[in-house]
C-alpha positions in Angstrom: 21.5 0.8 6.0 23.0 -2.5 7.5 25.8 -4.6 6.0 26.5 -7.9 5.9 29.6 -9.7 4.9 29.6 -13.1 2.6 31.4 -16.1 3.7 33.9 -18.3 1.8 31.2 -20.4 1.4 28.6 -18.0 0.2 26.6 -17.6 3.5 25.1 -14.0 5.1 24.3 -13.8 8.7 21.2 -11.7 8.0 21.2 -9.0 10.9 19.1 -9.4 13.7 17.2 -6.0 13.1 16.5 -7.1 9.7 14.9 -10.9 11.1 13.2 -8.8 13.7 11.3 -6.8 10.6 10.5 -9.6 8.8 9.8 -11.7 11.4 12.3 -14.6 10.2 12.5 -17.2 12.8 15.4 -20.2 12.5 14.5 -22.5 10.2 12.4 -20.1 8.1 13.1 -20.0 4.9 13.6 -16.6 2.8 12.9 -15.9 -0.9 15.3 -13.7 -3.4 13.3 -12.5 -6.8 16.0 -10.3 -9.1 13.9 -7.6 -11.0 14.7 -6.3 -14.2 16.6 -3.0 -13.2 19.3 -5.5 -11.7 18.1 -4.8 -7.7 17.2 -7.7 -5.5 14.6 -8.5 -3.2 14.7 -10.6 -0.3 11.5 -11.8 1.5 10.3 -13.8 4.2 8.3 -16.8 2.7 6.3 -16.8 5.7 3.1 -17.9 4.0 2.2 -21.8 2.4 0.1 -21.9 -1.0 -3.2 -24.1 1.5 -3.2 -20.6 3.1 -4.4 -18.7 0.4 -7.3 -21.0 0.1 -10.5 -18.7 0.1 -9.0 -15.5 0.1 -10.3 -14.1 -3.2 -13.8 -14.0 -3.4 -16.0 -14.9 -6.7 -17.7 -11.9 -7.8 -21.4 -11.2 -6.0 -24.0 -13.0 -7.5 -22.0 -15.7 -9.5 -21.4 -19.1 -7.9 -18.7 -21.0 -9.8 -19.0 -24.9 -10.8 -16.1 -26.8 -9.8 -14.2 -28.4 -12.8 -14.0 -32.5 -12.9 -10.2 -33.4 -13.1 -10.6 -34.8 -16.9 -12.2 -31.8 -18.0 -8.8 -29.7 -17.2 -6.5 -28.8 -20.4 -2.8 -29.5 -18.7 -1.0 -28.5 -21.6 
């Protein structure tokens, strides 16, 4: 386990061996998400929403029709 120690102004130095894992580079930016048992996750937000583009796959056979912007219910 590593430690880290909180500032007086609420900053962590996140250990080197723990960048190193998750690849963190400066600048990059990190993402907490608090689940429900009360535990914490920290994780690189190494990814940008354009590079999901194509990854899932319609199912084989079916071609989907692209929707015209009036035709989509925004609330």
């Amino acid at each position: 386990m590593t430690d880290a120690t909180m500032t007086s102004k609420g900053q962590i130095t996140i250990p080197a061996k723990i960048r190193a894992a998750l690849g963190l580079n400066t600048g990059e930016r990190v993402v907490f998400t608090q689940l429900d048992d009360g535990t914490t996750v920290m994780r690189a937000k190494t990814r940008s929403i354009s590079e999901l583009q194509g990854l899932l796959k319609p199912a084989a056979g079916k071609r989907r029709k692209p929707v015209a912007t009036d035709d989509l219910n925004l609330g």
